[in-house]
C-alpha positions as CSV (number, residue, x, y, z in Angstrom):
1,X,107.7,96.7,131.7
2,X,107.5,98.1,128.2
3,X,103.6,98.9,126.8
4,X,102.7,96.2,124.2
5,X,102.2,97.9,121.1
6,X,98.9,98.7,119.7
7,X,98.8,96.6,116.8
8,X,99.7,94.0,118.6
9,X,97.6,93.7,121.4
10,X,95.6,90.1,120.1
11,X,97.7,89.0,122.6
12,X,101.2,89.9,121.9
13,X,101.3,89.0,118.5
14,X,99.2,85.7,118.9
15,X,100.9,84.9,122.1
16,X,103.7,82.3,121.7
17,X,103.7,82.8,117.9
18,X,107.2,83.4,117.9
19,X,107.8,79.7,119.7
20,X,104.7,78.0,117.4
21,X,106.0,79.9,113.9
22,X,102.1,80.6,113.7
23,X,99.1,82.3,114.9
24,X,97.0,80.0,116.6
25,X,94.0,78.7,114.6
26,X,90.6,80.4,114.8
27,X,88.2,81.8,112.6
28,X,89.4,82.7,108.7
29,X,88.7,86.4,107.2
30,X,87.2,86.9,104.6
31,X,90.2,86.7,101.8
32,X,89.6,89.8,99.4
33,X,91.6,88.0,96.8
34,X,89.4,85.1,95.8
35,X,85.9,85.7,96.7
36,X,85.1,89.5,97.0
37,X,85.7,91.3,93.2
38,X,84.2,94.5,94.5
39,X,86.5,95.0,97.6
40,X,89.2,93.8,95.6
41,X,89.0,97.1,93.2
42,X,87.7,99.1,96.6
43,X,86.1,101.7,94.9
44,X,84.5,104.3,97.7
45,X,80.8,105.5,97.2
46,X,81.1,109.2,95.0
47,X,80.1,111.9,97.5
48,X,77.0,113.5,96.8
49,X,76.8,117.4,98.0
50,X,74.5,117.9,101.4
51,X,72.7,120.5,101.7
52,X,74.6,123.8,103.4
53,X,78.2,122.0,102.8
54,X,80.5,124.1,99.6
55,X,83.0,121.6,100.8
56,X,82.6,117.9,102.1
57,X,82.9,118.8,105.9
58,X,86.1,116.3,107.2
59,X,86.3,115.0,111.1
60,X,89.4,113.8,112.0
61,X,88.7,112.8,115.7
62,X,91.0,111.3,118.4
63,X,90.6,110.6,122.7
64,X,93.1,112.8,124.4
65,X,94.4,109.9,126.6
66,X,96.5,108.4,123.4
67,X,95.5,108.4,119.5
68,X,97.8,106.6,117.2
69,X,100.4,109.2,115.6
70,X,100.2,108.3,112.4
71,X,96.1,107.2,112.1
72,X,95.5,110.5,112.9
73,X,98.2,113.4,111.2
74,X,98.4,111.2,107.8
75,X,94.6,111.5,106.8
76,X,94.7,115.1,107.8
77,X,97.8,116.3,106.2
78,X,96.7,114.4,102.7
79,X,93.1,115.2,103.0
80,X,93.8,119.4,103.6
81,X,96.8,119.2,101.0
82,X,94.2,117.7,98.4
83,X,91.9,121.1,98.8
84,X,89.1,119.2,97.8
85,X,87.1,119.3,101.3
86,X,87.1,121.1,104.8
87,X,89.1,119.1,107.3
88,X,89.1,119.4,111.5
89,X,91.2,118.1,113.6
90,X,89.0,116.9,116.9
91,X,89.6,115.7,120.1
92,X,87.4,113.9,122.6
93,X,87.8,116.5,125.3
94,X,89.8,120.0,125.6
95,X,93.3,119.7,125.7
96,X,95.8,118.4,123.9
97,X,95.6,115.0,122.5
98,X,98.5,112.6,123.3
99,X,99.5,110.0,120.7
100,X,101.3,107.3,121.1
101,X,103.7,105.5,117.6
102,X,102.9,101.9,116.8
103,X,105.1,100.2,119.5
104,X,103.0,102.1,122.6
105,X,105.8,104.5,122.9
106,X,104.6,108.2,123.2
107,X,104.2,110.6,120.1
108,X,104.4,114.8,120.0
109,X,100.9,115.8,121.0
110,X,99.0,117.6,119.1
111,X,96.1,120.7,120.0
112,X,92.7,120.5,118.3
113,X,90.9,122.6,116.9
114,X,88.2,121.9,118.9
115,X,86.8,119.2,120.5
116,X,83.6,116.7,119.3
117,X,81.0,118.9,121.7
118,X,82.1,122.5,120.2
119,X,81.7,120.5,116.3
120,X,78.5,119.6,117.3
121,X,77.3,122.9,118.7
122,X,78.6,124.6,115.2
123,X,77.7,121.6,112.8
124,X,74.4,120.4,114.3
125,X,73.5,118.4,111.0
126,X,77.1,116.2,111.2
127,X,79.6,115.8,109.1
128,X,80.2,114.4,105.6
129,X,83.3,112.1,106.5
130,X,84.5,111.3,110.1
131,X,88.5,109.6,110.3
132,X,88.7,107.1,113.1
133,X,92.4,106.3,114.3
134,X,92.7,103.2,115.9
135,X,92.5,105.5,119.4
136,X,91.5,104.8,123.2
137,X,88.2,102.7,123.6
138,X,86.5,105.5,125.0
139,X,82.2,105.1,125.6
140,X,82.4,108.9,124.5
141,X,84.3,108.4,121.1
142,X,81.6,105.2,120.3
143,X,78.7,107.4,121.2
144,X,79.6,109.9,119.1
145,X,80.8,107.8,116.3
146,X,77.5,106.4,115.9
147,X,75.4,109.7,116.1
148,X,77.6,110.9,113.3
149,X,76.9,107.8,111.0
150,X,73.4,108.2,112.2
151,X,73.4,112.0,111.1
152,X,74.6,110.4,107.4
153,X,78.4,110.7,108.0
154,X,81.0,107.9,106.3
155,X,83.0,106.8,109.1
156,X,86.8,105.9,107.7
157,X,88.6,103.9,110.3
158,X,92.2,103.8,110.0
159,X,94.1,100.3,111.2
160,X,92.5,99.5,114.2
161,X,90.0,102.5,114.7
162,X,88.0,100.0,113.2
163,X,87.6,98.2,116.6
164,X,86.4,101.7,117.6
165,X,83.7,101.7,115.0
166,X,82.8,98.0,115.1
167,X,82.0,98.5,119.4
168,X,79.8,101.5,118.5
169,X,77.1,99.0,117.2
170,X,75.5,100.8,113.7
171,X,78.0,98.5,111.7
172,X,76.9,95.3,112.2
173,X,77.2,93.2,109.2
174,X,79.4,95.4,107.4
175,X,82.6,94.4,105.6
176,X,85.6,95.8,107.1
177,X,89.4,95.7,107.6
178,X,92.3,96.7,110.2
179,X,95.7,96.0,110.9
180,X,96.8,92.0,110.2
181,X,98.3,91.7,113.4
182,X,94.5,92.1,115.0
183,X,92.5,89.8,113.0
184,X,92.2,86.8,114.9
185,X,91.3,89.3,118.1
186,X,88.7,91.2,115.6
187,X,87.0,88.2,114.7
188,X,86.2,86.4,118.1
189,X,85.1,90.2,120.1
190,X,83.4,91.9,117.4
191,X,82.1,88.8,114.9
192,X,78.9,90.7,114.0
193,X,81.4,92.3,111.4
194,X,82.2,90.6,108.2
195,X,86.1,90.9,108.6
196,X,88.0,90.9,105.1
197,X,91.6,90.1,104.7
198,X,94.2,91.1,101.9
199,X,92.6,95.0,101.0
200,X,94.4,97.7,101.9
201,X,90.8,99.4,102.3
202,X,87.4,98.3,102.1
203,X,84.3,100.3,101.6
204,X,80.7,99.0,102.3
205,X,77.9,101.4,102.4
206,X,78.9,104.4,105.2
207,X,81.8,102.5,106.6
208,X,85.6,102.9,104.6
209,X,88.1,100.4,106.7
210,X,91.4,100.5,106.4
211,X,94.7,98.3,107.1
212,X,97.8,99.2,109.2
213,X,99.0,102.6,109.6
214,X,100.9,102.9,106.1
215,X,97.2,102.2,104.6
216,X,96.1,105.7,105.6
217,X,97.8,107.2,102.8
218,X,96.5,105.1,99.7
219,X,92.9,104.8,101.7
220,X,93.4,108.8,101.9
221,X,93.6,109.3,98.2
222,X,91.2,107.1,97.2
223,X,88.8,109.6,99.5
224,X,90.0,112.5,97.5
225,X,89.0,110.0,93.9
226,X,85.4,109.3,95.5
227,X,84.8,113.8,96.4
228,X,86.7,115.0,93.5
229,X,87.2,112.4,90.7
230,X,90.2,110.3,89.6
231,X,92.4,113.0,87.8
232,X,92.2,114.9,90.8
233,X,93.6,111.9,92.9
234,X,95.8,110.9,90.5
235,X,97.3,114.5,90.5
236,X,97.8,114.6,94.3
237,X,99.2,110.6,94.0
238,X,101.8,112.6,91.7
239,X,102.4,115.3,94.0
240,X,103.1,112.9,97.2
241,X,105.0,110.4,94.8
242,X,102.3,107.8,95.3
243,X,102.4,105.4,92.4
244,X,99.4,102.8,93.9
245,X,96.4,103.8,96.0
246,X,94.5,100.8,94.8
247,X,92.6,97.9,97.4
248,X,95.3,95.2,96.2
249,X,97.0,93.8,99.0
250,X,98.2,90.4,100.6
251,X,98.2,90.8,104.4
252,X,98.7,87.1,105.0
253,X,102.7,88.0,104.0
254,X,102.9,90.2,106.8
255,X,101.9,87.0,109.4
256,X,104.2,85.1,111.3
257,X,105.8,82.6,109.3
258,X,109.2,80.7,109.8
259,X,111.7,81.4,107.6
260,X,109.6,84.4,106.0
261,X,109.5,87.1,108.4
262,X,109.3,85.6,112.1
263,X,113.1,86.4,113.1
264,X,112.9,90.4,112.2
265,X,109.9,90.3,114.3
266,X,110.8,88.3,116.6
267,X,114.0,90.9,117.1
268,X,111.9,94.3,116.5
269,X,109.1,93.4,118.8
270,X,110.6,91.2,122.0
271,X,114.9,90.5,121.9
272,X,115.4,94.5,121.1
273,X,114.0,95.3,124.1
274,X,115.3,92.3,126.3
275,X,119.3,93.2,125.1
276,X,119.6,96.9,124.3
277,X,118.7,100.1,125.7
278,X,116.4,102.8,123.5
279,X,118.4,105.2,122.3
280,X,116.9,108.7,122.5
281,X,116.6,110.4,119.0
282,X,115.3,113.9,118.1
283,X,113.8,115.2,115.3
284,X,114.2,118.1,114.2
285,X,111.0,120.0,112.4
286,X,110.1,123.9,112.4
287,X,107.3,125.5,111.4
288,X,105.8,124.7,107.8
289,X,107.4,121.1,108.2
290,X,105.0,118.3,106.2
291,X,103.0,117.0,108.7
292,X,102.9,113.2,107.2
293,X,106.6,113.0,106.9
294,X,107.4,114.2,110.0
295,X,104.2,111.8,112.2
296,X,105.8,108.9,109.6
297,X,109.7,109.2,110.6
298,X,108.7,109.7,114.4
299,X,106.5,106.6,114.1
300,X,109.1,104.4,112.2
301,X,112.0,105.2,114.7
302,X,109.7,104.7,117.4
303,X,109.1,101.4,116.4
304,X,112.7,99.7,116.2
305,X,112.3,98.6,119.6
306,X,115.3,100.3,119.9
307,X,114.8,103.4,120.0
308,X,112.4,106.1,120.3
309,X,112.1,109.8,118.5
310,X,111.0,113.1,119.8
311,X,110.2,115.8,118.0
312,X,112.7,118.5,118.5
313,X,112.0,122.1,117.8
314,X,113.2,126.1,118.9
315,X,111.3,125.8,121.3
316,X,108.3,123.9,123.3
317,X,105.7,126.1,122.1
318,X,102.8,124.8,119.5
319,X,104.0,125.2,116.1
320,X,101.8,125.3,112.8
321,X,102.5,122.4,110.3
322,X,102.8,122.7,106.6
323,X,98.6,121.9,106.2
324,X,97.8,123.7,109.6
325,X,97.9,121.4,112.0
326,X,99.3,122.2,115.5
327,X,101.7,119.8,117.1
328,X,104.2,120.3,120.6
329,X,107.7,119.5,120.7
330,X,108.8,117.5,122.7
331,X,112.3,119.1,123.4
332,X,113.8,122.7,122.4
333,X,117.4,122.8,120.5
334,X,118.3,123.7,124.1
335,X,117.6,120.4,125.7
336,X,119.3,117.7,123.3
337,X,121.8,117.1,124.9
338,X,120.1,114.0,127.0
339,X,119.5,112.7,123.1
340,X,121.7,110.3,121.6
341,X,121.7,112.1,118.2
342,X,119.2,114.5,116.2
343,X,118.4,114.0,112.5
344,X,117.2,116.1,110.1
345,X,114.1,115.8,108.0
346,X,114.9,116.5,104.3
347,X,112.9,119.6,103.0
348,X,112.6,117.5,100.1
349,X,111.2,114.2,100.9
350,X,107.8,113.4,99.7
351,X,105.0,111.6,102.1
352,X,105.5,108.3,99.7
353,X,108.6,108.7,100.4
354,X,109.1,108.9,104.3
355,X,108.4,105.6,105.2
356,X,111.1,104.0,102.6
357,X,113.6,107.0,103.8
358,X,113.0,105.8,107.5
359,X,113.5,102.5,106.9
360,X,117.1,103.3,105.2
361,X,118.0,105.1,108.2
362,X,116.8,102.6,110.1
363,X,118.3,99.4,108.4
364,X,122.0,101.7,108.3
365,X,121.8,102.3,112.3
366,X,120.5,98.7,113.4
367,X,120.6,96.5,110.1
368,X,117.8,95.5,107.8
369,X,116.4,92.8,109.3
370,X,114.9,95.4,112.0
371,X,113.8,97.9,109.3
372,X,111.9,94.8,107.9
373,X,110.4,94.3,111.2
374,X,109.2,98.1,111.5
375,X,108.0,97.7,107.7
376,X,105.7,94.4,109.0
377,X,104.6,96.5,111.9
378,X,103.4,99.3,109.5
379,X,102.1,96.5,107.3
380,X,103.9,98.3,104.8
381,X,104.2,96.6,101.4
382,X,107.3,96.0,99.5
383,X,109.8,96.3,101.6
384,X,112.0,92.6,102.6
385,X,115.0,91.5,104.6
């Protein structure tokens, strides 16, 4: 049996949504649009300097056991590209940590730089921001999650790492966000939060929320905006060809609805799988590649439900990304030839870019009705059948 996707757990898409043309009714979100002016415009608190820290001090954190691909690499490679704090990349335990793309399918892993017991031992007073990926449901992640935000850290949860954060129990009464396709399943286990609908972030107090996956890059920049200022973040929106990094979104587009969208889900996330075999695609990265393009495309492809991508390199061993971070290959150049084909990232594509690029590539090899079903499982704005 294939792994139900992440996002998509509130029981497989609402259950027998695709049959009903409708999520089953339960209690509403908050709607960003008409009653909450200040999440609307999702401004995050300015950071104000702690003592000891030249730089806001950045945790990106993920469990070994599986990490979303994309939660995780796209905060870090914007947040270290922007200069404007000192990022790590953390783990739960040693080892590397295993991700896993937004259909459940496995991701490249990626090493730490160390895990959340060594960041403690060197940064006893916490750090300034912690990034929460939506990320295994571990008590050890919570725990520490909370003595961070309990230490003064802003925790920023990334689609549904906000689950994460709501279960460590400091957030209650918060407003928050997460990925559309958990919002009926957010607001029965975890209703002590004030869940908010159609934002691509929200910010309330020490907790920054955001939407689905794609999210992570506009909720990214408007982190660099609260540390460093707005011409700062508008200069790196410029630099990853980023025209929007506002709040404004409508997440209620990206539900189930007959006639709208239900068929290119329908067909990404269930009658793919039922009628056609994955075929195996590699993608080739060396050293230096941009880390968000490549966690983007491999996320994307894994998500047709026809296919799913590895990361292809020389060879198997760790190799440094464009902004530092370590990822595995999954295959050397000598072991393609099990893959059904192996593309090629363009030196040249932007991280606003990659998802659009993706989806092209995606629409020309299985049509664009199943790009438009990858673009709703992103909840990624602007792109239709």
């Amino acid at each position: 049996m294939r792994p139900i996707p992440h996002v998509l757990a509130c029981a497989a898409l609402c259950g027998s949504v695709f049959l009903l043309s409708g999520c089953a009714s339960g209690p509403a979100a908050i709607d960003a649009n008409t009653t909450l002016a200040s999440t609307r415009d999702g401004a995050i608190a300015p950071y104000h300097a702690r003592p000891g820290h030249a730089k806001p001090l950045i945790a990106v954190v993920g469990d070994n056991a599986s990490t979303e691909l994309s939660d995780y690499v796209v905060p870090y490679g914007i947040l270290t590209r922007s200069g404007v704090a000192d990022v790590m990349a953390l783990s739960t335990a040693e080892g590397p940590i295993n991700t896993t793309t937004d259909m459940g399918k496995p991701g490249f892993r990626i090493e730490p730089e160390a895990t959340i017991a060594r960041f403690d031992a060197r940064f006893p007073d916490g750090a300034d921001y912690v990034i929460v990926p939506a990320t295994r449901n571990s008590p050890e992640l919570r725990n520490w999650i909370a003595r961070q935000a309990t230490k003064g850290a802003t925790i920023v949860s990334i689609c549904n790492g906000a689950q994460i954060v709501a279960r460590s129990g400091v957030m209650d009464g918060r407003l928050a966000t997460a990925h559309w396709a958990s919002e009926q399943e957010r607001m029965e286990q975890q209703p002590a939060i004030r869940w908010v609908r159609n934002a691509r972030y929200v910010a309330d107090r020490n907790w920054v929320s955001s939407a689905g996956v794609s999210a992570a890059i506009p909720t990214s920049i408007a982190l660099v905006e609260a540390i460093a200022g707005r011409a700062r973040a508008a200069a790196l929106a410029g630099e990853l060809a980023v025209a929007d990094w506002s709040a404004r979104h409508d997440s209620d587009a990206f539900q189930p609805h007959l006639g709208h969208n239900l068929t290119a889900l329908a067909t990404t996330v269930y009658t793919n799988g039922w009628f056609h075999n994955d075929d195996a695609l590699g993608i080739r990265a060396a050293a230096g590649v941009d880390e968000v393009v490549l966690a983007l495309t491999v996320d994307a492809y894994s998500s047709t439900g026809r296919s799913h991508a590895w990361l292809v390199a020389d060879s198997v061993a760790p190799l440094r990304t464009r902004y530092g971070l370590r990822v595995i290959p999954d295959r050397s150049e000598g072991e393609t030839a099990a893959l059904d084909q192996v593309l090629d990232l363009s030196a040249t594509t932007l991280p606003g870019q990659a998802v659009d690029q993706a989806l092209d590539g995606i629409a020309s090899r299985y049509g664009r009705a199943n790009a438009y079903g990858v673009a709703l499982l992103l909840e990624y704005p602007g792109y239709r059948d």
